[in-house]
C-alpha positions as CSV (number, residue, x, y, z in Angstrom):
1,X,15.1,3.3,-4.9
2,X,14.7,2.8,-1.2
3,X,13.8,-0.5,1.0
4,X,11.4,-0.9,3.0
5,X,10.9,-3.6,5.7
6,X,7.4,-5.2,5.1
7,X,6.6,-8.2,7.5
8,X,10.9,-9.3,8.1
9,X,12.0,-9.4,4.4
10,X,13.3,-6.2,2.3
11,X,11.9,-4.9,-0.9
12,X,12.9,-2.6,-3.0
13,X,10.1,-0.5,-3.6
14,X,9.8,3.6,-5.5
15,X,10.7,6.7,-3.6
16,X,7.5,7.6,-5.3
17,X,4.8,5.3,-2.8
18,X,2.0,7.5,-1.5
19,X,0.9,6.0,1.2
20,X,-3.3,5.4,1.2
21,X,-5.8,4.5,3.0
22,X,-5.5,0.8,4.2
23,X,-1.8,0.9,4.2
24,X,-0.1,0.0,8.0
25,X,2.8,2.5,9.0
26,X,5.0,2.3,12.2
27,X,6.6,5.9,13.3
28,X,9.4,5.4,15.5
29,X,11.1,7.7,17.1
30,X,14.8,7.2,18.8
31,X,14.5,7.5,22.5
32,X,11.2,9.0,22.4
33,X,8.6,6.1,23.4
34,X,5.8,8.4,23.6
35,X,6.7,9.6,20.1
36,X,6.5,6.5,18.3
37,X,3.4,4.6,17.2
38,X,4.0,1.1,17.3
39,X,0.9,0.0,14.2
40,X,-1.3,2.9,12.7
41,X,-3.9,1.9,10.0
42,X,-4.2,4.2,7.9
43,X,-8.4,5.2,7.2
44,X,-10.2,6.9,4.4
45,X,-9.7,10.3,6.2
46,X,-6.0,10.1,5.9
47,X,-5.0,11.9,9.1
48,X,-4.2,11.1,12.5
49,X,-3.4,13.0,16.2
50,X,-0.1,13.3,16.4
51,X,1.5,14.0,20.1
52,X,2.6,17.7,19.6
53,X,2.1,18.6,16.6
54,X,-1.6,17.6,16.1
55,X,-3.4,16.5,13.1
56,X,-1.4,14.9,10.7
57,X,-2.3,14.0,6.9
58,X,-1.0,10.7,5.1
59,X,-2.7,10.0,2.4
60,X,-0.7,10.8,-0.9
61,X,2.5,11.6,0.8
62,X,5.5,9.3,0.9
63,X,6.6,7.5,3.8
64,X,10.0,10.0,3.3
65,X,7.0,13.2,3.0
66,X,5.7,12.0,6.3
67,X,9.5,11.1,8.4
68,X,10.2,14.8,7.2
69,X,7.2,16.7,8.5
70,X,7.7,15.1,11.7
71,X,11.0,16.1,12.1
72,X,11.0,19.8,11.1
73,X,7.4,20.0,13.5
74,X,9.6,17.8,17.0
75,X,12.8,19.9,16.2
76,X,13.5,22.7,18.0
77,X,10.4,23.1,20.7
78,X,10.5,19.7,21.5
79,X,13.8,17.5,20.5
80,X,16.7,19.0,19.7
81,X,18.0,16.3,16.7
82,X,14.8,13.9,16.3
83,X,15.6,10.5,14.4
84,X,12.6,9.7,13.1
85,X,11.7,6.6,11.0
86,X,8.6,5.9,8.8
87,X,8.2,2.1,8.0
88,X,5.0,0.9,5.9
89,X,4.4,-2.5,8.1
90,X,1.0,-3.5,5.7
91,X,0.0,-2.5,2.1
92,X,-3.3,-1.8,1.2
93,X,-5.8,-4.9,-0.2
94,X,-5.8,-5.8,-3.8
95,X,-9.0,-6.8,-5.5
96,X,-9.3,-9.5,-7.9
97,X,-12.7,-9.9,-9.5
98,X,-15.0,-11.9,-12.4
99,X,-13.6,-15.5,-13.4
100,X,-11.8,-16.5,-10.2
101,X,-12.9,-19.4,-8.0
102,X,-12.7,-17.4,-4.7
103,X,-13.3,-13.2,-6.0
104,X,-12.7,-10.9,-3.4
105,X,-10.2,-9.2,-0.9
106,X,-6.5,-10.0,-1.1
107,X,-3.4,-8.4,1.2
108,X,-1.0,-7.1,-1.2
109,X,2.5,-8.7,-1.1
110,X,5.7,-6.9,-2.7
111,X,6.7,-8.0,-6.0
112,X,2.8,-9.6,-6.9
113,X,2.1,-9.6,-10.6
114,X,-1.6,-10.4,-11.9
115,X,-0.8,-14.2,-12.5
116,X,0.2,-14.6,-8.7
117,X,-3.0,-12.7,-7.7
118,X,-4.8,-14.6,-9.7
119,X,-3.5,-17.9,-7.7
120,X,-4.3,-16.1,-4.5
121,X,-8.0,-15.6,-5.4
122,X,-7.9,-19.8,-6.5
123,X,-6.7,-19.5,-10.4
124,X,-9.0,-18.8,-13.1
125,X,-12.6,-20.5,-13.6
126,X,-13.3,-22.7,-17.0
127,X,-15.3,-19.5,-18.2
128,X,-12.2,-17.1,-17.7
129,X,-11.0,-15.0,-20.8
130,X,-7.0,-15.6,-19.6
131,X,-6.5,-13.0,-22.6
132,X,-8.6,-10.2,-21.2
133,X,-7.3,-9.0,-17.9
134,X,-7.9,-5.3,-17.2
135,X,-6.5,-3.5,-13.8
136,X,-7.7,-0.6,-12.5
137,X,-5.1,1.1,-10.6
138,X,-5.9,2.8,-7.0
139,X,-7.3,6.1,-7.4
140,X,-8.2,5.6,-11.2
141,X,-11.6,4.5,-10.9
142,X,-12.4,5.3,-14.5
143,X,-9.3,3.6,-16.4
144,X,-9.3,0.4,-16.6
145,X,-6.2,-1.1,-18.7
146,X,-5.2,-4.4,-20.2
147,X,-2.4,-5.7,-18.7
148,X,-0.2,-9.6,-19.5
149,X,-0.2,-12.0,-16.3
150,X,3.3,-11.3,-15.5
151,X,2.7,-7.5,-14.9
152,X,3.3,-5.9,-11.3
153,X,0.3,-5.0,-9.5
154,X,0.4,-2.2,-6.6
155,X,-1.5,-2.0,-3.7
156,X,-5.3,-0.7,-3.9
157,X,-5.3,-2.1,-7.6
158,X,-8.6,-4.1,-8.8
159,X,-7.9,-7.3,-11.1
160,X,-10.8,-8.0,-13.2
161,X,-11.2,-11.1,-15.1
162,X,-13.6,-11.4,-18.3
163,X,-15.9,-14.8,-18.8
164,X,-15.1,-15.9,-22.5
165,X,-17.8,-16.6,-25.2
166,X,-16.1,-20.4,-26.0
């Protein structure tokens, strides 16, 4: 496990988080102001100009994949010992859809489970099924999986609601 600095708290969060699009990194590097990116949004392309070392691709690479390619590309040619840091700043929207007052949009916070995203979007409707509650995780467009309230949610997941017959 690693943490990460989202928005001035910590969370513990995988070594395993491939960064996507919609997620906010910051690239720092020490010393090296023209280097460092103060807030890139990542897009649906993925990549990015990076000073030196040209086009750079994110998406599906860990924020440990990316400080690593950085280094071995500045080291050498252009810095002798680079210290470079990747820090994800902003995660990637969740969706919560069906019986919810307000459907829609919602910026993913670390440690949200389905009931808290379920609050965010305004709670459930009177027609809500609050026993059928399917996520479909980022990237996984075609499995949808029924999951409790108090189960994590990641970013880029969409929460789907069913209306009950009663």
């Amino acid at each position: 496990m690693k943490l990460i600095f989202v928005s001035g708290y910590s969370y513990a969060f995988e070594d395993t988080y491939k960064l996507g699009a919609g997620d906010k990194i910051q690239i720092s590097v020490y010393g090296e102001e023209n280097l460092s990116i103060e807030e890139l949004h990542i897009n649906n392309s993925g990549k990015f100009d990076y000073p030196y070392l040209g086009q750079l691709t994110v998406i599906n690479k860990t924020p440990e994949q990316l400080k690593s390619e950085i280094t071995k590309g500045l080291k050498g040619d252009y810095l002798i010992s680079p210290k470079v840091r990747v820090t994800i700043i902003g995660f990637r929207s969740i969706y919560v859809n069906g019986e919810v007052k307000k459907p829609g949009g919602y910026e993913y916070q670390p440690g949200l489970t389905v009931d808290k995203a379920i609050a965010l979007a305004g709670g459930f409707t009177d027609r809500a099924a609050k026993n059928k509650v399917y996520v479909t995780q980022s990237g996984q467009d075609d499995k949808k999986s029924r999951v409790k309230l108090s189960s994590r949610v990641k970013p880029g997941d969409i929460i789907m609601i069913d209306e009950s017959f009663f």
